[in-house]
C-alpha positions in Angstrom: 25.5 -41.2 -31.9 28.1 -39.7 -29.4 30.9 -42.0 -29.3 33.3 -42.7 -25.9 36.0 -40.3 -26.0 38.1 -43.7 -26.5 36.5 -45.0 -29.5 36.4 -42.6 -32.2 34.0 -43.0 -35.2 36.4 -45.0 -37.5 37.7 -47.7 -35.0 33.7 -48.1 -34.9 33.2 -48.8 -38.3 36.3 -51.5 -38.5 34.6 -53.2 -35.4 31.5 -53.5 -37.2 32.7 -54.6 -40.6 34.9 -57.1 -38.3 32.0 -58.4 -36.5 29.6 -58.6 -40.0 33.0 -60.4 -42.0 33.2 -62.9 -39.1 28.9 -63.4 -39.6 29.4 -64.3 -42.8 31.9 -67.2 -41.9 29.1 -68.4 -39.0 28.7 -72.2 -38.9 25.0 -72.3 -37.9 23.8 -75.2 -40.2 20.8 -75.8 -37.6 19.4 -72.9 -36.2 20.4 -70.6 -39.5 21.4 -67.3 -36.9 24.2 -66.5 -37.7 26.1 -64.3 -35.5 29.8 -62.4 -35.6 31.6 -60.7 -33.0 34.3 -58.5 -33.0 36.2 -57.3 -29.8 38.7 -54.0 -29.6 41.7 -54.6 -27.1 43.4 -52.3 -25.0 46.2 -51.9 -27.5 43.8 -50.9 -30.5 43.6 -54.6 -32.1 40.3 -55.6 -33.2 39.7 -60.1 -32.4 36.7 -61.2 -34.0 34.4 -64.4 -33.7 31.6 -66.5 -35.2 29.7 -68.7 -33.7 30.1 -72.0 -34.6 27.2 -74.9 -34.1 27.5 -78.7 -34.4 25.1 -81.7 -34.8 25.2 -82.1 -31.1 23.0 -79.2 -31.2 23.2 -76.7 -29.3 26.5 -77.8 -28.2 28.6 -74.9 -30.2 29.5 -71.7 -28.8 28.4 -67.8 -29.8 30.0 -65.4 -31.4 31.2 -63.6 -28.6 32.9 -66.7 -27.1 34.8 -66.9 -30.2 35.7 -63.4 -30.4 36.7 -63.8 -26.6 39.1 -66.6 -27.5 40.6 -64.7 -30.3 41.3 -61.6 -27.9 42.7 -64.3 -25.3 44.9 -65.9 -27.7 46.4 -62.9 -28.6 47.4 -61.7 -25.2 44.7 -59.3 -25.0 44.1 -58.0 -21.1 41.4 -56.1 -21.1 37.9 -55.2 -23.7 37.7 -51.6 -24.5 34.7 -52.1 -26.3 32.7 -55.3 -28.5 30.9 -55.7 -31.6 27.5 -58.2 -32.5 26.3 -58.5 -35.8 24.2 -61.1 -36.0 21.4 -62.1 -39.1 18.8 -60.6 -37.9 16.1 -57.6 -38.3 16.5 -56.3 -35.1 20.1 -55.8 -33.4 20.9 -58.7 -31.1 22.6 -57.9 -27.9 24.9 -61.4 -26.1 23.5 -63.7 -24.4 23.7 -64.1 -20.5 26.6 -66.6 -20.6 28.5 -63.9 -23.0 27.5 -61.1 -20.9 29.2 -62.9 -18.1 32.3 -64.2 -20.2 32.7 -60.5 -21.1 32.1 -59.2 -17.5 35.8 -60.9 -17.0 37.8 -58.4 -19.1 36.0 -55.3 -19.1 34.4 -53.0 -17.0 31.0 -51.6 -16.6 31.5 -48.5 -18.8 32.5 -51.4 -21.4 30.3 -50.2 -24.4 28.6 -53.2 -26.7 27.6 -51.9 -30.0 24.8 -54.5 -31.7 23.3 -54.1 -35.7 21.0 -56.8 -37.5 21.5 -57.9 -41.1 19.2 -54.8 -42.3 20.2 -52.2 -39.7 22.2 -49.2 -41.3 26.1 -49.2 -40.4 25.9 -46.0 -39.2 23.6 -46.8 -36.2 24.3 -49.4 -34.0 22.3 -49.4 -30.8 24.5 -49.6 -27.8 24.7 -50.4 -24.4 27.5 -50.3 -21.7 27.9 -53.8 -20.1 26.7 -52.3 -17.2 23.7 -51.9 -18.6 23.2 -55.3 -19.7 24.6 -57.0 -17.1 23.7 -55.1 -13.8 25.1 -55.9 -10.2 27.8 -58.8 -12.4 29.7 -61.3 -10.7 32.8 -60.8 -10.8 36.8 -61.3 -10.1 36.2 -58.6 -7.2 33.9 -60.8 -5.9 36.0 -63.8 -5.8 39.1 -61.8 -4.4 36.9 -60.8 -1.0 35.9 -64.5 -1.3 39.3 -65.2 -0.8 40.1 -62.7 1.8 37.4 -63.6 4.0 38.0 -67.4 3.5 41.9 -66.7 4.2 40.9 -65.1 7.5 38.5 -67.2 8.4 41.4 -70.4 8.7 
C-alpha cells in the first residue's frame, strides 16, 4: 500500500495498534461490536476512542466520536489522518454521523484507514474522506451562509 507522503509506514502501524488497544476497552455490552478509533493530529499525536454503549440503547456514541473528543480535548486543530478497528471480519469504515463529525477537522484528501478483528495489520483498506463522504457539508458552507445572510440585512 502506498502511504501519503505525510504518513509514513510506522505512524500507520501506532495508529492501528491505538485504534485496536482502544477496541479492546469498547463498552458494547448490547450489540457485542466493538469498535476503536484512533486519530493522528496535525502535531504528530495519536487520540484514540472506543465506543461506549449504555442500557438506553443505542444511546452511546462510536468510536470515532470518542476519538474525536480525545483529539478536541487535547487542542488538536486539524485530522491528518484516522484509524477504525472494529470486531469484525470485514474492515468497517464510520458511520454517516462520524463521517460528518470528521468532515469538521479534516479535509477531503483526509485518509481513513479501517481493519476487522481478523484482517492482517499490514493491510488496512483505506479511503480519503472524500471518498466516503462526497459533496460534505461543511464550515465553508456555513461561512457563505453567513455572508449572504449578512448582505442580505
Amino acid at each position: 500500500m502506498r502511504m501519503p507522503a505525510e504518513l509514513d509506514p510506522e505512524t500507520l502501524r501506532a495508529l492501528l495498534a491505538a485504534a485496536r488497544s482502544a477496541r479492546r476497552r469498547a463498552h458494547a455490552p448490547y450489540s457485542t461490536f466493538k469498535v476503536g478509533a484512533a486519530v493522528l493530529d496535525e502535531r504528530g499525536r495519536i487520540h484514540a476512542g472506543a465506543n461506549v454503549e449504555n442500557a438506553s440503547y443505542p444511546e452511546g456514541w462510536c468510536a470515532e466520536t470518542s476519538a474525536l473528543a480525545a483529539f478536541v480535548a487535547a487542542g488538536g486543530k486539524r485530522v491528518r489522518a484516522l484509524a477504525v478497528a472494529a470486531h469484525s471480519k470485514v474492515p468497517t469504515t464510520p458511520c454517516g454521523g462520524c463521517r460528518q463529525r470528521l468532515a469538521e477537522f479534516a479535509q477531503a484528501d483526509c485518509w481513513v484507514f479501517a481493519t476487522g478483528a481478523q484482517a492482517s495489520p499490514a493491510a488496512p483498506q483505506r479511503w480519503t474522506l472524500g471518498e466516503l463522504l462526497p459533496h460534505r457539508f461543511g464550515p465553508p458552507a456555513l461561512r457563505r451562509r453567513r455572508a449572504g445572510t449578512e448582505r442580505l440585512r
